[in-house]
C-alpha positions in Angstrom: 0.0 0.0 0.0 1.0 3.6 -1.1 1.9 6.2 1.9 -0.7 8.3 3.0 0.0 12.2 1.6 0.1 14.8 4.5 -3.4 16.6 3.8 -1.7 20.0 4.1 -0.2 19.3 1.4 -2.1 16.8 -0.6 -3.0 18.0 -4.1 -5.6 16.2 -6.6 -5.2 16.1 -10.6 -8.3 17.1 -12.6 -7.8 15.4 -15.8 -10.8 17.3 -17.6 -11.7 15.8 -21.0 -9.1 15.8 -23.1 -5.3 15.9 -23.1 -5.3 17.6 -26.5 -3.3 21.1 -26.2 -4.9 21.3 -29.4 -8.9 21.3 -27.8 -8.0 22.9 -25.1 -8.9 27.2 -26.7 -12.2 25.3 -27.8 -13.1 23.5 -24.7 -12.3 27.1 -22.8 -14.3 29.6 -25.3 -17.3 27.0 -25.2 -17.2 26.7 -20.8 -16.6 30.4 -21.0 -19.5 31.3 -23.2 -22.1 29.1 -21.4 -21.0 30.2 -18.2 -21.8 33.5 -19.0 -25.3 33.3 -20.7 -26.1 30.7 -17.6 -24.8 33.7 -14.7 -26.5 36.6 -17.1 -30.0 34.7 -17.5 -30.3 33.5 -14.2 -29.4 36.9 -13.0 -32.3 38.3 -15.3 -34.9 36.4 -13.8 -34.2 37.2 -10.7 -33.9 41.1 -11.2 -37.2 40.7 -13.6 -38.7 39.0 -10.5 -37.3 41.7 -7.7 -38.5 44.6 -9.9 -42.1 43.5 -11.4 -44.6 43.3 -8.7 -47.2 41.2 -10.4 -44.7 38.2 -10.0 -44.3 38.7 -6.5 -46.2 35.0 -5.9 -45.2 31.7 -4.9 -44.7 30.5 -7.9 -41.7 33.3 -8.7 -40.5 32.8 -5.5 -39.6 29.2 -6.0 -38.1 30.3 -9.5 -35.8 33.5 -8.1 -34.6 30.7 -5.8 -33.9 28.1 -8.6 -32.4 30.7 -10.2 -29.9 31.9 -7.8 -29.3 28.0 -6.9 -28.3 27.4 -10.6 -25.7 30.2 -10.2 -24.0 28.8 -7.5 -24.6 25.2 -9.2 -22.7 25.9 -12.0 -20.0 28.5 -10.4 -18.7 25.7 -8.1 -17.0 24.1 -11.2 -16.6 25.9 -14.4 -14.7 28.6 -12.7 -11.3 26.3 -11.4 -12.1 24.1 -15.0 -11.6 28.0 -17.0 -9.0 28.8 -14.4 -6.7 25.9 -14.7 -7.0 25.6 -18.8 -5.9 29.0 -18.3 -2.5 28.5 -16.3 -2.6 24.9 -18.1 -2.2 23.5 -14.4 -4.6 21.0 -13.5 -4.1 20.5 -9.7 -6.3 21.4 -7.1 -5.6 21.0 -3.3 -7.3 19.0 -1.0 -9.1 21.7 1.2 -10.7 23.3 -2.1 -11.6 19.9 -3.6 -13.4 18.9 -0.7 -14.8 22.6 -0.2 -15.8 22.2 -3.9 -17.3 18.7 -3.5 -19.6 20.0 -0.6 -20.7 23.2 -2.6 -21.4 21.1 -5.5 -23.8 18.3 -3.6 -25.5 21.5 -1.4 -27.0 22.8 -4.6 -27.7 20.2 -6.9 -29.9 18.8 -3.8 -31.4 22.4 -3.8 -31.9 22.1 -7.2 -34.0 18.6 -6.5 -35.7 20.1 -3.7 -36.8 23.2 -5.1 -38.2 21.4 -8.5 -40.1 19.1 -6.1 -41.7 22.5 -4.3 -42.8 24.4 -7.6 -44.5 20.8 -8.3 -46.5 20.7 -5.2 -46.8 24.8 -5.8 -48.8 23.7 -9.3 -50.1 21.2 -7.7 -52.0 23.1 -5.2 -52.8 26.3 -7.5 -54.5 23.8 -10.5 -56.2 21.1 -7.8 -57.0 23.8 -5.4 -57.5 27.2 -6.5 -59.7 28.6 -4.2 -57.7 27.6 -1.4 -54.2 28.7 -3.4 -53.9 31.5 -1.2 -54.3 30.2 2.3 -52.6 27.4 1.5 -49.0 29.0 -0.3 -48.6 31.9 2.4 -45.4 33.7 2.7 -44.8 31.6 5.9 -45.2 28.3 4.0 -43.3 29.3 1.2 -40.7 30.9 3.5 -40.5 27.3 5.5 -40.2 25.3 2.3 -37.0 26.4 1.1 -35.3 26.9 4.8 -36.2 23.4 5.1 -34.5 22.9 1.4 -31.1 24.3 2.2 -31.2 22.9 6.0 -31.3 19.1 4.2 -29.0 20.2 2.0 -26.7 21.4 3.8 -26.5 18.2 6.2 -26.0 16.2 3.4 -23.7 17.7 1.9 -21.7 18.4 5.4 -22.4 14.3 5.9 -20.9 13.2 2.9 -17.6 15.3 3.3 -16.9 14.8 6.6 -17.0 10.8 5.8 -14.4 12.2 2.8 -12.5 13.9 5.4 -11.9 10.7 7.4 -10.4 8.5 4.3 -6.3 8.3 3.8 -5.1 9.2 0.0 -2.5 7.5 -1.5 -0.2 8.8 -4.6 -2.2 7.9 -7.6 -4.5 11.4 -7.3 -5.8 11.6 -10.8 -9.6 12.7 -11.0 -11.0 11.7 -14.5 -13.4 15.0 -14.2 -13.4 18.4 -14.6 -14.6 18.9 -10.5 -14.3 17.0 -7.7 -17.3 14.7 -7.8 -17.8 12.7 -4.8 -17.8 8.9 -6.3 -14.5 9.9 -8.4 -12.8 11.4 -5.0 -13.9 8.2 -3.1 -12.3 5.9 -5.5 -9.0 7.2 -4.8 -8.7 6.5 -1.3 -6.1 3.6 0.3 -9.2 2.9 3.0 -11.8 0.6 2.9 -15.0 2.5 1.8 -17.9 -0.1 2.3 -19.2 2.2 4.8 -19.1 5.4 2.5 -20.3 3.4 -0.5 -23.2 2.2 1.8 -24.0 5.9 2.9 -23.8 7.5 -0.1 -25.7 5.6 -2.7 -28.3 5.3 0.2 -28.3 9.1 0.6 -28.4 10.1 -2.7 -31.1 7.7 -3.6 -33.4 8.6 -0.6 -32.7 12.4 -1.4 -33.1 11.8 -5.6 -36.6 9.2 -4.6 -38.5 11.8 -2.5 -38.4 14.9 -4.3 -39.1 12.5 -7.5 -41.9 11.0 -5.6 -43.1 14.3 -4.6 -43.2 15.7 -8.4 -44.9 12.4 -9.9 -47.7 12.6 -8.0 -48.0 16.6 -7.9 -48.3 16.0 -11.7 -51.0 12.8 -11.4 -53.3 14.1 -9.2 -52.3 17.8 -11.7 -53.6 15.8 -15.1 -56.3 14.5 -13.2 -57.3 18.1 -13.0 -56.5 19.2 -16.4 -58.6 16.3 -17.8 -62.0 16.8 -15.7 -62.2 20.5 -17.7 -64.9 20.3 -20.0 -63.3 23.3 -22.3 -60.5 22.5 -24.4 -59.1 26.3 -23.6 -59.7 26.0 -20.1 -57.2 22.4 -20.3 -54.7 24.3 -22.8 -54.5 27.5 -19.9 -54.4 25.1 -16.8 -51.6 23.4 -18.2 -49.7 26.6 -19.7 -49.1 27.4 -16.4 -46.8 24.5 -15.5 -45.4 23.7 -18.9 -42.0 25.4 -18.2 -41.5 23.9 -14.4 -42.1 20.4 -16.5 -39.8 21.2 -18.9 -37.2 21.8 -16.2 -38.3 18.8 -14.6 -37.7 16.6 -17.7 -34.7 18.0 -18.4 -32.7 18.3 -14.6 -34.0 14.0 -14.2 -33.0 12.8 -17.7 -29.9 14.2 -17.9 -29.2 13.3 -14.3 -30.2 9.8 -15.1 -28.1 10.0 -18.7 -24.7 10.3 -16.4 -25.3 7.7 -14.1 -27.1 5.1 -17.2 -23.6 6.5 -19.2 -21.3 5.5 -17.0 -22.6 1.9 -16.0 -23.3 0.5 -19.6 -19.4 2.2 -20.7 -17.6 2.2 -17.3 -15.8 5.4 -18.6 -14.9 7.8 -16.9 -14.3 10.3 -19.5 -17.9 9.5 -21.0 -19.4 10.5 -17.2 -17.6 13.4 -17.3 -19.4 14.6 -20.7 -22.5 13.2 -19.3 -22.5 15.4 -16.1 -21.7 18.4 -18.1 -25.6 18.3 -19.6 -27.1 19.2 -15.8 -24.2 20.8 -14.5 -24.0 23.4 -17.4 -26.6 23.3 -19.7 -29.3 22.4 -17.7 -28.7 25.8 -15.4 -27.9 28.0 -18.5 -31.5 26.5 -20.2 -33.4 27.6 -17.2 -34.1 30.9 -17.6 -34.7 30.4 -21.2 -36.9 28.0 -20.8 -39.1 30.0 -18.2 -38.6 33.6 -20.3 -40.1 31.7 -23.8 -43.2 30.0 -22.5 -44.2 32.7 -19.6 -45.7 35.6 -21.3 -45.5 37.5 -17.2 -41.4 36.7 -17.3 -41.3 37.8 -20.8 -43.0 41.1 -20.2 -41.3 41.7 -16.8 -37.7 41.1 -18.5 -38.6 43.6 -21.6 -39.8 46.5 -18.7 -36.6 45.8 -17.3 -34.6 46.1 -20.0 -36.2 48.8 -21.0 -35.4 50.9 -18.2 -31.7 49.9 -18.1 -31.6 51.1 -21.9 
């Protein structure tokens, strides 16, 4: 068995995707570019939000959240990636890899979380209009997402501190561009039954809930749509959640295309591209998504960029 590196020291090698010097101006243009339309949307909906009144509801709320959660998401990596293409040096040191890895697993739970709430948010405005008000009070709403970032948070300060408590041997090499939490595990000299155990049982409980949660928001939601007699009234009850579907749809699949990609190729490099479709472009379609098929976002976003103009 290798020596254990002093952690002070300890450094970790994020191989990225490819070795080519060659790819390496096109990999770092492309980051670059969606990294700033994700930041710049995101940031749009949120000022829209903020500045028009008539969206001050529940259901904007929940998506100024989401929005500011898919900063964060998405500035936990692509930043170091940009960085070290940059200064072509593709270390990172222990205490920001593991500060990394716990940033990372704190918002995409959010991001699960918060989906699950605008689901139950449609869900109660379609199913129970008259009682929409009462029921999605500032106090609830408020209480939703604290509870949100509190399970977060503990899962994310759960996994890491059973990272924390593993001994690293030579062979640091990361076949990512972050520091995901399987590819840091594998690297350990200890045994890691215990972590394997905790972690797949944590993410799945965390991924199954919130999944439950939205599935049956949207049964008892069609259930709904399909007692209207009209065939406007079924076309305007479900305009208003078409864009949190689409969200929905896209954040699962491509969540699930990562982990189906890696265990039918057992490739690293392939999980790596995978992850980059809901760590990247899943946050920088969000606000696109929501700003095309919401005539209210649309209208507050052209009253705001008309008064910056």
């Amino acid at each position: 068995m290798e020596p254990r590196n002093n952690t002070r020291f300890l450094e970790f090698v994020l191989l990225g995707f490819s070795q080519d010097s060659d790819l390496q101006p096109v990999i770092y243009g492309l980051f670059l570019s969606m990294y700033l339309f994700t930041v710049a949307g995101n940031l749009l909906i949120i000022l829209a939000i903020i500045s028009d009144a008539n969206l001050h509801t529940p259901m904007y709320f929940f998506l100024s959240n989401l929005s500011f959660v898919d900063i964060c998401f998405t500035s936990t990596t692509v930043p170091k990636m940009l960085v070290n293409i940059q200064t072509k040096r593709k270390t990172i040191r222990y205490a920001d890899c593991i500060t990394q890895m716990y940033f990372f697993l704190i918002f995409v739970e959010l991001d699960n979380f918060l989906l699950a709430v605008m689901a139950y948010d449609r869900y109660v405005a379609i199913c129970h209009p008259l009682h929409y008000t009462s029921i999605m009070n500032h106090r609830l709403c408020g209480f939703l997402v604290l509870v949100s970032w509190i399970v977060s948070v503990l899962h994310a300060l759960l996994q890491s501190m059973m990272i924390l408590q593993l001994s690293f041997c030579t062979d640091l090499e990361i076949p990512h561009f972050f520091c995901e939490l399987n590819q840091v595990a594998q690297l350990t000299c200890s045994d890691i039954f215990l972590n394997d155990v905790v972690m797949y049982f944590a993410l799945v409980l965390l991924a199954t809930v919130p999944l439950s949660g939205i599935l049956y928001s949207y049964s008892k939601i069609v259930s709904s749509i399909r007692a209207i007699s009209t065939a406007q009234g079924k076309y305007k009850a479900f305009s208003t959640c078409a864009s949190h579907l689409s969200v929905v749809s896209l954040f699962y699949c491509t969540g699930l295309g990562v982990y189906l990609s890696s265990a039918v190729s057992h490739s690293s490099k392939a999980s790596a591209t995978a992850s980059v479709m809901y760590t990247v472009v899943t946050p920088m379609l969000n606000p696109f998504i929501y700003s095309l098929r919401n005539k209210d976002v649309k209208r507050a976003l052209k009253r705001l960029l008309a008064g910056k103009l």
